[in-house]
C-alpha positions, -999 to +999 in steps of 0.1 A: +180-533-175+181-516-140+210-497-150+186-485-181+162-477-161+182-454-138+207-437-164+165-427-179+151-413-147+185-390-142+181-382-186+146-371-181+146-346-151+174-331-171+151-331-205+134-299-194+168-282-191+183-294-221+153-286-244+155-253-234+193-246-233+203-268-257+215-247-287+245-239-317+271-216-293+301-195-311+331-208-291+359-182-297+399-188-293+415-155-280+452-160-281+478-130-271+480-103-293+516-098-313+532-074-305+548-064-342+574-033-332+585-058-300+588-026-282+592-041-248+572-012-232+539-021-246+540-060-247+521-066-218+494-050-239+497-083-260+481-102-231+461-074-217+437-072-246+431-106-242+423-103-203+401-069-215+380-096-239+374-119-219+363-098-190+339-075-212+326-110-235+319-133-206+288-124-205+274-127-241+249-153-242+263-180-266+294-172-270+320-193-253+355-181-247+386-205-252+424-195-247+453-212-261+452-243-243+420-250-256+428-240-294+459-267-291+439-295-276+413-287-307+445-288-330+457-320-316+423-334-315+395-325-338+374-357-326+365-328-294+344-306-322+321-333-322+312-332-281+298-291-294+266-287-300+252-290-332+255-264-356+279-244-331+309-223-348+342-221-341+365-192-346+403-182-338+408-141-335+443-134-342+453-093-334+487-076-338+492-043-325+521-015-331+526+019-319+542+049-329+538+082-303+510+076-284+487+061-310+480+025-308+473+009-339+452-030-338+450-055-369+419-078-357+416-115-378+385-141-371+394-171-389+367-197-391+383-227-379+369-254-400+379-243-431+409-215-422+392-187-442+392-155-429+354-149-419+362-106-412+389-086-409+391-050-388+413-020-380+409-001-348+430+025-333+432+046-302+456+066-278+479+046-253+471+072-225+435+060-226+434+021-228+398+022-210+381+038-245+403+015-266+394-015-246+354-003-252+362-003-288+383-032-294+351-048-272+328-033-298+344-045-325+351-078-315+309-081-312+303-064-343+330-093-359+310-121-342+271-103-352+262-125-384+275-158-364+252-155-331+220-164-329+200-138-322+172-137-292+143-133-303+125-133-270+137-096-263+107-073-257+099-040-282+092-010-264+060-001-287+031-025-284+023-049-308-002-046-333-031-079-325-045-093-356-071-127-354-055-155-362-066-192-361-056-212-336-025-237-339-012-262-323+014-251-297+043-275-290+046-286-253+078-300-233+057-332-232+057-337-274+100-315-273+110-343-250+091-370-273+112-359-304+143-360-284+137-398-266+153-413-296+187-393-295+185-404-254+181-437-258+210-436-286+228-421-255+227-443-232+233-471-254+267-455-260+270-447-222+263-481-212+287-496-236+315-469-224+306-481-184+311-519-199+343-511-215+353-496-181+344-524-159+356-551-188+322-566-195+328-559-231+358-551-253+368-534-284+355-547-316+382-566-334+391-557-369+403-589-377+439-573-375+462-597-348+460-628-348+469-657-329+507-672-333+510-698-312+510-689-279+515-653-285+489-632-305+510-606-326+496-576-344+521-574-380+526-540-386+544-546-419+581-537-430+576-498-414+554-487-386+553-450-399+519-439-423+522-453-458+514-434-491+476-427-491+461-413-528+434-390-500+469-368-488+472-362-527+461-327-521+472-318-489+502-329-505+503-306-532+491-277-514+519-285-484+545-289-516+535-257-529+539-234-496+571-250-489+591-246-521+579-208-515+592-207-478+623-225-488+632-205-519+627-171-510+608-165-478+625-128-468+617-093-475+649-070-475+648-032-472+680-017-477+689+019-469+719+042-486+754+036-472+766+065-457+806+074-465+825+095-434+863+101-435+879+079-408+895+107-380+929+086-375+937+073-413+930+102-439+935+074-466+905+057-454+865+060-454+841+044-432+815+031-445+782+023-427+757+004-442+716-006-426+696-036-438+665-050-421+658-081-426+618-097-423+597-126-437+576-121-460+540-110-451+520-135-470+542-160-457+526-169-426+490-158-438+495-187-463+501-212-438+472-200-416+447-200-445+456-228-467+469-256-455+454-282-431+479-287-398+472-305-370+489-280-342+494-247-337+517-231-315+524-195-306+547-176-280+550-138-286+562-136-322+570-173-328+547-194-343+550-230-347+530-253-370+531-291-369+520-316-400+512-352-391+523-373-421+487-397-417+478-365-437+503-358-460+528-382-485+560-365-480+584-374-501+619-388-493+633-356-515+619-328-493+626-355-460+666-355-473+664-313-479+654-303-444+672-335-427+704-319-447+694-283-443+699-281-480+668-250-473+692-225-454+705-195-474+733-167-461+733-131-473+755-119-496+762-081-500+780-072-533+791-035-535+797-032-572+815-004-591+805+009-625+814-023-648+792-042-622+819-061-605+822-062-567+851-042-550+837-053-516+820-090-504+800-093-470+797-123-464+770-128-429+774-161-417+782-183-388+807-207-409+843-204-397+856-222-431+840-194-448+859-166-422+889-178-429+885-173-468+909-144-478+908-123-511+934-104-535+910-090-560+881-075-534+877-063-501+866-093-482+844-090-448+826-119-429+805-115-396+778-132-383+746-109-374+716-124-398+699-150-379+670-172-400+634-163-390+620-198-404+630-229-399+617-268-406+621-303-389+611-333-397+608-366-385+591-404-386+558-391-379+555-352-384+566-321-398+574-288-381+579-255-394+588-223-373+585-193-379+593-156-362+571-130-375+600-095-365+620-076-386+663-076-377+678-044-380+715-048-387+742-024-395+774-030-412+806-012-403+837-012-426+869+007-439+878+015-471+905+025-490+890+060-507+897+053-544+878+018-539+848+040-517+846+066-546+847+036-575+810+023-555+777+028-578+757-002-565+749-022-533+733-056-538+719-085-520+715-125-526+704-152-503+731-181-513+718-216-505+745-230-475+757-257-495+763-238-527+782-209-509+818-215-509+818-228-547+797-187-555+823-169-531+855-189-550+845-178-584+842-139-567+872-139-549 
């Protein structure tokens, strides 16, 4: 009862305070920018807008900046939304920035981060030369994203004076009856605080769910023939929605732009042509907006142009099929380039991949190259308790170099491309060669 007593008289000379501060805040995540060209010159820009925020928005009343630390403890535990106060928001701005001569292009994302819907969405641009002006209007912006989402002061004084007009009088509200509404929610709190202070000292324990129980002279908790997260019918949809965006990454997760070979007569063998040939290779871009927006992880990890997302399986049912396709890597594809001639059969095979069984494969019928210069941009791992997905959000310029006989150069009328799943590739390259 003493202990009531005092934990009270410290609550109530705060009650004053708290009435008066207490409030819904907009806690914002600012994580460093991505830097899409990964033009080395400029990536300090990635964490210098970030530095330029947070110096120009510390002072916004009720908005509260986070960084990434504090956007992966709120992944990794979402019990800490709880300790806000009530009604606050939470939002993660995501920015990628490019630029081509001087002109500095920014992509700006606020994601609402209790349902991962994008809440507004902005372009801004400005000259490298002047970063002061683009840091006032990537400021700007930022503030006009985050408008509809503060509260708004309404104790700010109008130049013009009001207009009086006779009105009855009402009751005003004191401190005295604020504090009264608010004694129940303390007293709620100090029953919690006290019971915290017990748990500490070990005047009281957990509450037992009836879960162990006593074995002779051993008290065992069974935790049944596996300790991992059984099927639960409320992952259902997480499930399906999870399901859905992998078969997607896993089937065809790349973009491919392919430019015109060019054909030069090789110097030191006039029987010859060399033939040059540029591919970039890049995911998809809706690949990792889907896995932003739409499906529920539990951590979020980024570094540059690497992003990382973890799945705890207390959340989803994955099956022992998709468990045995990553274990097996039964998701990884090699490219393929065909150059066909006019009957649409291939005079020349590259073949990009790190396999030396596969390098060692010789041909009689077409031209047969292998090298090793596509590397994957996504990648997945699972284990007993989670899933991981990774994923590297930059495009890889490649350029293939070859000589060619020049009847077989002049019989070319088509390049083509095909991702071959790992395990299917020497069986498709046997039934070419």
């Amino acid at each position: 009862m003493l202990m009531r007593t005092s934990i009270k008289s410290i609550i109530s000379g705060m009650t004053l305070f708290t009435v008066l501060q207490a409030g819904p805040s907009v806690y914002l995540y600012i994580i460093k920018f991505d830097n899409v060209t990964q033009e080395s010159s400029i990536d300090w820009l990635g964490q210098g807008f970030v530095d330029m925020l947070n110096a120009k928005l510390t002072d916004v009343s009720k908005l509260r900046l986070q960084d990434q630390h504090d956007l992966e403890a709120i992944m990794n535990n979402r019990s800490l939304l709880l300790h806000q106060p009530r009604g606050s928001r939470n939002f993660l701005l995501l920015g990628k920035f490019e630029r081509k001569l001087d002109d500095i292009k920014i992509n700006l994302q606020l994601v609402d981060i209790a349902t991962w819907k994008e809440a507004d969405r902005r372009k801004i641009s400005g000259n490298y030369n002047e970063v002061s002006e683009l840091n006032l209007k990537l400021t700007l912006t930022v503030e006009t994203m985050l408008t509809s989402f503060i509260p708004v002061d309404k104790k700010k004084k109008s130049i013009y004076p009001e207009f009086s007009i006779d009105k009855s009088p009402t009751k005003k509200s004191s401190i005295f009856s604020d504090t009264k509404d608010v004694s129940r929610d303390i007293d709620m709190a100090i029953d919690e605080l006290e019971k915290s202070m017990d748990l500490v000292i070990g005047a009281r324990s957990l509450p037992s769910k009836d879960e162990s129980f006593k074995e002779g002279e051993e008290w065992v908790l069974d935790l049944g023939n596996s300790s991992q997260p059984s099927y639960n019918p409320e992952n259902d949809a997480n499930t399906l929605m999870l399901t859905n965006v992998l078969d997607d990454l896993m089937s065809s997760p790349y973009n491919v732009n392919i430019k015109k070979p060019t054909f030069e007569y090789d110097e030191e063998n006039t029987k010859k042509m060399n033939v040059n040939l540029q591919i970039e290779y890049s995911l998809k871009e809706h690949v990792i907006s889907d896995m932003l927006k739409s499906l529920p992880y539990t951590g979020l990890k980024q570094t540059g142009s690497l992003m990382i997302f973890d799945f705890n399986k207390e959340k989803f049912n994955l099956s022992d099929a998709l468990h045995e396709k990553i274990r097996y890597g039964q998701y990884r594809a090699i490219p393929v380039i065909s150059f066909l001639n006019e009957f649409k059969k291939p005079v020349v095979l590259i073949v990009d991949t790190p396999e030396a069984a596969i390098h060692q494969l010789e041909s009689a019928n077409v031209h047969y190259f292998t090298v090793h210069k596509f590397s994957p941009l996504i990648d997945f791992t699972i284990g007993g308790w989670s899933l991981q997905v990774a994923m590297e959000s930059v495009k890889i310029p490649v350029t293939y170099t070859f000589s060619l006989p020049i009847p077989t150069a002049d019989s070319i009328r088509r390049v083509s491309l095909k991702f071959v799943p790992e395990t299917e590739l020497s069986s498709f390259l046997q039934s070419l060669l």
